[in-house]
C-alpha positions, 0 to 999 in steps of 0.5 A: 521496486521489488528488485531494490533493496530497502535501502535503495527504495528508501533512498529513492524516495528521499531523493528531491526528485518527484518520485517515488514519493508519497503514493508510493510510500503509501503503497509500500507501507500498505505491503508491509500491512499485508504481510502482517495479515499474511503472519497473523491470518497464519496464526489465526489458521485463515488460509482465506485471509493468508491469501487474499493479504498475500495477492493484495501485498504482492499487487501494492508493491506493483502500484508502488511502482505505478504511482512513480511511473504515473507520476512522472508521465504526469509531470513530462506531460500534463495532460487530462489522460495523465492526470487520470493516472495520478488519481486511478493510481492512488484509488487503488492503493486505497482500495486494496489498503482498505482490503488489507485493513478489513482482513487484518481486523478479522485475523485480529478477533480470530487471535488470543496470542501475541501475534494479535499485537501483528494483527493490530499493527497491520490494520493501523498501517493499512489504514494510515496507507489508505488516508495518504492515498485518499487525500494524494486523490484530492491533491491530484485532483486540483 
């Protein structure tokens, strides 16, 4: 997805066809939470943060397209091996929002600007991102 526009991407994902759909959505609006930790931590002068967001956001764009590919291996073939990939996928959009999300909060008590308002949405969507990808983990697993 790195090399669409964001249009595109979003066309794509409004398609009717099963994917991209939500694990992507998911991993996307939790690389839009990073670079808002990016931007904040950068205020915040967190060199630490500014990397750790720049390496979590770089790695929830490649699970954004992890998850269509899984999704559509998964609905060629349904198979256990498969469905190992709809749930390992989303576990880890998850995990990396819940980093991203944590960081965000940190930057945030570091700020006392108008970039604190960044901090704040970043850890608000990476939080959001992390419950899509949790509940896809229970509906993936039925």
């Amino acid at each position: 997805m790195r090399e669409r526009t964001l249009g595109e991407v979003l066309s794509e994902i409004g398609a009717r066809t099963p994917a991209p759909a939500s694990g992507s959505a998911a991993a996307l609006t939790g690389a839009l939470a990073a670079a808002l930790a990016e931007l904040a931590g950068r205020f915040a002068g967190d060199a630490a943060a500014v990397a750790r967001a720049e390496d979590l956001g770089a790695r929830l764009l490649e699970l954004a397209e992890e998850d269509a590919e899984a999704y559509a291996e998964y609905m060629a073939v349904r198979s256990d091996e498969t469905r190992a990939g709809i749930v390992s996928v989303p576990e880890e959009i998850a995990a990396a929002a819940e980093e991203v999300a944590a960081i965000a909060d940190t930057v945030r008590s570091e700020l006392h600007t108008a970039v604190a308002g960044d901090a704040e949405a970043a850890g608000e969507l990476a939080r959001a991102a992390a419950r899509v990808a949790r509940r896809l983990i229970e509906v993936n697993l039925i």
